[in-house]
N, C-alpha and C positions, 0 to 999 in steps of 0.2 A: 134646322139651323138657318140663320139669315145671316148673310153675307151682303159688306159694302162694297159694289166696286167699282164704284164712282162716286164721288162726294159731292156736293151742290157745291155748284160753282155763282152762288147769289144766293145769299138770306131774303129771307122775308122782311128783315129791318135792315135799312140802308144806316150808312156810319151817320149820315147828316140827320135821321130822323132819330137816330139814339141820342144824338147829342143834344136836337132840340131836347127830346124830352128830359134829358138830365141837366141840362140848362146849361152846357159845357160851352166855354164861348171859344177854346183854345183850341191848339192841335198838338199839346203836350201831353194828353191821353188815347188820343187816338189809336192805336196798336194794341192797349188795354181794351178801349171800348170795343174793336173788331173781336177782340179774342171774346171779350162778354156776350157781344151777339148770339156769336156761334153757339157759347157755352149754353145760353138760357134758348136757342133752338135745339140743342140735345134735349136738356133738362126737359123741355115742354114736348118733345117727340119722345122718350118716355116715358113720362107722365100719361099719354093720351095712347099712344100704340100706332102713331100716327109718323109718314113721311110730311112734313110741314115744307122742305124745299124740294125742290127735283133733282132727283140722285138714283142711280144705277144700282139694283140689287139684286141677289141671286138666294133663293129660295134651295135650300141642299136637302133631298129628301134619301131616306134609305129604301122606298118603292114609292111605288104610284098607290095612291087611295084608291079606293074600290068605286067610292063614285065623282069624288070632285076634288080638287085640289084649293085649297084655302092662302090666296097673297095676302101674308100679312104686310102692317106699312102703308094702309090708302092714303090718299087715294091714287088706285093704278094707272097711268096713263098710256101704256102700252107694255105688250107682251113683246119683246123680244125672240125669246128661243125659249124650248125645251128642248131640253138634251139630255139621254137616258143611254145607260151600257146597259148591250139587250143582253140578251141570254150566251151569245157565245162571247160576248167580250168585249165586243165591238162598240165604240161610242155613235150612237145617232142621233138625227133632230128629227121631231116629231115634226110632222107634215102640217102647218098650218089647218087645212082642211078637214084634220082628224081631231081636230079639238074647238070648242068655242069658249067666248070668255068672255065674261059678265064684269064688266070693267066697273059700271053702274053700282054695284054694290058693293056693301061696305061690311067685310071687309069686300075685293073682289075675288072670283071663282071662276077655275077651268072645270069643263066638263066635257066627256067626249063628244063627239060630234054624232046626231044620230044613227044607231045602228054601228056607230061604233067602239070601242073600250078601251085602254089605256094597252098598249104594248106589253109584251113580256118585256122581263128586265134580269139582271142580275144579283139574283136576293144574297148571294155572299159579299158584298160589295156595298160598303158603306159610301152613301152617298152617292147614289147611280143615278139618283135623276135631280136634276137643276133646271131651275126655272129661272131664266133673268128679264128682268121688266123693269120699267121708270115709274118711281111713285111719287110721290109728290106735289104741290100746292105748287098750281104757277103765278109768279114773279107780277104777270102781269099779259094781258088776251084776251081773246076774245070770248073764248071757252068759261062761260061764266063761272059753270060748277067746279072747274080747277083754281079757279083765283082764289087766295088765303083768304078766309073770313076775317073780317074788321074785328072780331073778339079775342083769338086767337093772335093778330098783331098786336090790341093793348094788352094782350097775358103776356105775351114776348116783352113789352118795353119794361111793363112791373117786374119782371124777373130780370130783367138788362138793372132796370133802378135799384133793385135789391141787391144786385150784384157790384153793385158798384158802389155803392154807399156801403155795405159790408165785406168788403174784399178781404179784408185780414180775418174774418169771421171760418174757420176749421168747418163748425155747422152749417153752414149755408144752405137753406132750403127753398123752394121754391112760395113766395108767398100767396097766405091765403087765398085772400083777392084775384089771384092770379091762377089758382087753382079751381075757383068759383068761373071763369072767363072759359078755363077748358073742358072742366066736367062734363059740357056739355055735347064735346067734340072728341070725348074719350072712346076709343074702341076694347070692351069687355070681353068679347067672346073668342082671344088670344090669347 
């Protein structure tokens, strides 16, 4: 299971670049169009299995995998903690140097640290080990391979534009076009 527990505090589409592109010239939608944002950055994170802004998440497992641990939500930008109830009960964090983590990859993966292997834990115990890390597309840095890809912004505004031009629309779904922009950035193996 994956847990939010932290929400992006900035989309990848600013209010002024929705409204360029919807051609909106007033500020008698504005609170609409934020709420659209948001909506067609779910929609598109989703769709692809992907954290598109930078937000706080926790990974609930009922053990530890036998050999690596799978983040779903890329891309990772740091591990925060693992924390795991061992065997007598006891909640603990896994020692940074007992584990390493393939941030790079997509999705990304913990693996233990050589010659080492994942703690005992408490197998009647739903939910014993957690994993919290940031995933997410940054805003904006230096860090070139975190910056949101330009395709993925214009599948953002087509779904902002669909959603706006169809608001009263019960079916609303993400358009083609716009689903053609993400395809290509979708993660399968979740």
């Amino acid at each position: 299971m994956i847990k939010l527990i932290t929400a992006p505090t900035t989309e990848p589409i600013s209010l002024v670049e929705a409204k360029l592109h919807l051609r909106v010239t007033t500020n008698d939608d504005d609170t609409l169009i934020s709420s659209l944002i948001k909506a067609a950055r779910q929609s598109a994170e989703n769709f692809t299995n992907r954290a598109l802004a930078s937000q706080v998440l926790e990974l609930i497992l009922d053990d530890f995998p036998e050999k690596e641990i799978v983040l779903p939500k890329p891309p990772v930008e740091t591990v925060t903690s693992i924390k795991y109830t061992d065997c007598e009960g006891v909640e603990s964090t896994l020692n940074i140097a007992d584990y390493i983590s393939f941030l790079e990859a997509e999705p990304a993966v913990i693996v233990p640290a050589y010659g080492e292997s994942f703690p005992c834990f408490n197998p009647y115990l739903k939910g014993a080990v957690r994993i919290r890390y940031t995933a997410g597309y940054k805003i904006s840095g230096t860090e070139a391979r975190l910056i949101i890809p330009e395709a993925i912004k214009q599948a953002l505004l087509l779904i902002i534009g669909n959603y706006y031009e169809n608001r009263e629309d019960s079916q609303i779904s993400i358009p083609t076009q716009a689903e053609y922009l993400l395809y290509q950035y979708r993660i399968w193996s979740l």
